[in-house]
C-alpha positions, 0 to 999 in steps of 0.5 A, a space after each residue: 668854634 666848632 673842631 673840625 679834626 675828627 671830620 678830617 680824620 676820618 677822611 684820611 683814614 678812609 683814603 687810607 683804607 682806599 688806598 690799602 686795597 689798591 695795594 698802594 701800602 705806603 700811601 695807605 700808611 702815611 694817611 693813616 699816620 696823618 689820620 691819627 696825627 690830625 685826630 688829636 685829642 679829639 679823636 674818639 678812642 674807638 675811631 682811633 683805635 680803627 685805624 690802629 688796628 688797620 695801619 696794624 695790617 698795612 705795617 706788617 705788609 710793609 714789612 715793619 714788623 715792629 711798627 706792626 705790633 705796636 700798632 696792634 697792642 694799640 688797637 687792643 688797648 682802645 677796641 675791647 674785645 675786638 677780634 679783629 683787632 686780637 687776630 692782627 695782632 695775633 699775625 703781627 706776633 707771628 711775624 714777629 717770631 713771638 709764638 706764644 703772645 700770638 697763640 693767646 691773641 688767637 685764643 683770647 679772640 676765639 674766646 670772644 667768638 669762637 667761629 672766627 675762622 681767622 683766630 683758628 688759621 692763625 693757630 693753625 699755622 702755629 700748632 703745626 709749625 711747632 709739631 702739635 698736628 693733632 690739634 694744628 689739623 683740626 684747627 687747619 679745616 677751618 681755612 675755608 671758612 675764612 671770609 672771601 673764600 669761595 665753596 670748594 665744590 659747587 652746590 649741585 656738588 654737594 648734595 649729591 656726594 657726601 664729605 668723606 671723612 676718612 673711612 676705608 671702603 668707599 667706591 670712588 672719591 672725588 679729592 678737590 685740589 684746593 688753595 694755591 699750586 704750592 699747596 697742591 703739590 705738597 699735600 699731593 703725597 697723601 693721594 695714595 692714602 686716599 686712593 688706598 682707602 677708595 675704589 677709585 680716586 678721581 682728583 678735580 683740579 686747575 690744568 696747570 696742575 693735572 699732569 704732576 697730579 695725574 702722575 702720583 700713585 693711586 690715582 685714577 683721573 684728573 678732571 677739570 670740569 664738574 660735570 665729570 664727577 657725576 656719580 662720585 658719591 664722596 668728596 674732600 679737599 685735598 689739604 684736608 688729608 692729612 687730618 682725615 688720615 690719623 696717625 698715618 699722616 706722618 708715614 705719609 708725609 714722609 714719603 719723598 719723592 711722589 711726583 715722577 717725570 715720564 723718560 720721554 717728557 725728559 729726553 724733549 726737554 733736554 733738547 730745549 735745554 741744552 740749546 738754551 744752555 749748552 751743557 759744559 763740564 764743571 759748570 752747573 745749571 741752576 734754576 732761578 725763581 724769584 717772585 710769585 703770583 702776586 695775588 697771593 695774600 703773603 707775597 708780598 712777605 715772599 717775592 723779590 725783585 730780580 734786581 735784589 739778586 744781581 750778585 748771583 750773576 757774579 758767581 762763577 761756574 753756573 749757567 742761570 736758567 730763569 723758570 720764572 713766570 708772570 710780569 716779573 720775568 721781564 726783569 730778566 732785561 736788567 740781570 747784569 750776566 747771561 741768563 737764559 730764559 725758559 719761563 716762557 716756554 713752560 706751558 704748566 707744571 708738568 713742564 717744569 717738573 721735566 727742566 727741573 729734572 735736568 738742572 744741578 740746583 733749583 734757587 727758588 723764593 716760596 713759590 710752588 716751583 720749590 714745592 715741585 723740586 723737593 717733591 720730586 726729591 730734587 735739590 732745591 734752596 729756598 729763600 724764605 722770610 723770616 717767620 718759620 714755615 712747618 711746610 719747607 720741613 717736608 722736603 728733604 732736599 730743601 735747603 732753607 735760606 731764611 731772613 736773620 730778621 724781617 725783610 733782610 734779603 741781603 743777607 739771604 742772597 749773600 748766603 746763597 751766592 757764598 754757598 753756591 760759589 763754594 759749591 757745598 752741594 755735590 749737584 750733578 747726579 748726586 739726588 737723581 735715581 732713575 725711580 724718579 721717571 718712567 
């Protein structure tokens, strides 16, 4: 009689995979748990150790970031010399504060193949959070070269303008907002490096973005269309600046605040605001933001239901001002307080950075809302997972919030809503300087 399971097995795997990419990740797991039970003894151990390596990667979107690295010690114990393999387990480490076996899973894989772009971002991201910028910086660039990443710049681009590589005195450069807004906005504080080494400093980017990145120092235009950097003979990304500025980056990287809000924006925004929210002494309006854009390959680690914060509502003293934008503002129905809802009229980011302006406090998850608030040198608490991030240590008006383990919000939102109600920031006019806006 012949033994079908291998057969079977492989059929749920591949469900599983299916399932995976269509973002239904806990289906994806039980296949791919069902997989391996079924497969048995029968079960080749390359086949096996497939679907270890990718219930590796579904585990550590779900959150369970123990379940996670078993899986991955065990793709690597049956794939030899899979760097696929090395590199999910590398993240799952990560994610698991386990710094030091993630940096050799990264270095063992780059070992393998030394261009696998992955391996260098996963080191990336650890260098840098541990303070090694040299190095981290170098291993950044490789970010673009990760697989699915489209060019930066198109070709007809590229032929005609060279990749400036930092040196001073070149006539006009062309900077390309690159990656997502939350990016944008923080590597923005090495704008005016760039335009102090550059005739003229042109930046390419979304629309959302261009009135913030119109407003930095040092620069000269913000276009949106290609066919307006004929004639520009330099490009570089945007996220690439720190590592072309050397030894400058950390003065660079220090300077807060860079974004500023012209007077008028302010004066029409206080408008809205205060009918929203009628301003009232010895209450505070504080900005909530809870979820991202969910195409971001990590929100899944960084958003929230607004569900999970209803014991905010409780707290008293503060007027909620919801910047929240996307389908997760319609979760505003089900708050059990009042909370006023200005998502929906902020038409881009210049918007916010002017409500912004006007709040005591701005309670954000990793969105580029906080990146905009602590640009701005503004007061703003961030909810993060439990993995560090280097980024939020750039802002000094950030207040962290992190996970004590892997996907405990609860304690997070508890610590917030005490901190709030204690009122341990002094918010109203307490960060604002008037050099802030124009």
């Amino acid at each position: 009689m012949m033994d079908d399971r291998p057969t079977q097995s492989a059929a749920f795997h591949q469900a599983g995979v299916a399932a995976a990419r269509d973002g239904r990740l806990q289906a994806a797991r039980q296949l791919m748990r069902q997989a391996l039970a079924m497969g048995g003894d029968a079960q080749a151990p390359r086949e096996r150790g497939l679907i270890q390596r990718n219930l590796t990667e579904v585990a550590r979107r779900l959150g369970l970031v123990d379940e996670a690295v078993a899986c991955g010690q065990a793709a690597v114990r049956l794939l030899a010399r899979d760097t696929v393999a090395l590199v999910n387990l590398g993240v799952a480490l990560a994610d698991h504060c386990d710094e030091a076996a993630a940096l050799a899973c990264f270095d063992e894989a780059l070992e393998i193949d030394p261009a696998f772009a992955g391996a260098h971002l996963g080191r990336a991201e650890i260098l840098l959070r541990q303070g090694a910028h040299e190095r981290g910086w170098v291993e950044y660039a490789w970010r673009n070269r990760v697989d699915g990443v489209a060019p930066l710049v198109p070709v007809d681009v590229a032929m005609r303008a060279a990749a400036w590589e930092g040196a001073a005195g070149v006539e006009s450069l062309l900077v390309v907002a690159d990656q997502g807004f939350g990016d944008m906005i923080q590597f923005a504080r090495f704008l005016p490096w760039a335009a102090a080494q550059s005739g003229r400093l042109v930046v390419h980017a979304p629309a959302a973005i261009s009135p913030v990145l119109a407003r930095v120092a040092g620069v000269s235009a913000v276009i949106g269309h290609w066919t307006d950097a004929a004639g520009i003979p330099a490009w570089c990304a945007l996220s690439d600046l720190p590592r072309l500025a050397g030894a400058a980056w950390a003065d660079e990287a220090a300077t807060v605040p860079y974004v500023r809000v012209p007077e008028c924006a302010r004066a029409r925004w206080r408008s809205v605001l205060d009918a929203a929210v009628p301003p009232v002494a010895e209450r505070r309006r504080v900005g909530l933001v809870w979820a991202g854009r969910a195409e971001q390959s990590n929100d899944f680690a960084r958003s929230m239901n607004l569900a999970q914060l209803k014991g905010l509502a409780d707290v008293t003293g503060v007027d909620w001002v919801s910047l929240q934008k996307g389908d997760a503002a319609a979760q505003i129905a089900g708050w059990p307080g009042t909370m006023a809802d200005l998502g929906s009229a902020l038409g881009d980011f210049g918007d916010t950075a002017s409500v912004l302006s006007l709040l005591d406090l701005t309670v954000s998850v990793d969105t580029s809302v906080a990146h905009l608030a602590g640009a701005m040198g503004l007061p703003v608490w961030v909810m993060l997972r439990h993995r560090p991030d280097w980024r939020w240590d750039w802002y000094p008006t950030a207040r962290p919030f992190r996970q004590p383990t892997a996907a405990d919000w609860r304690s997070v939102v508890t610590a917030v809503s005490k901190a709030t109600q204690a009122n341990e920031q002094k918010f109203s006019g307490s960060f604002f300087k008037e050099e802030h806006y124009f």
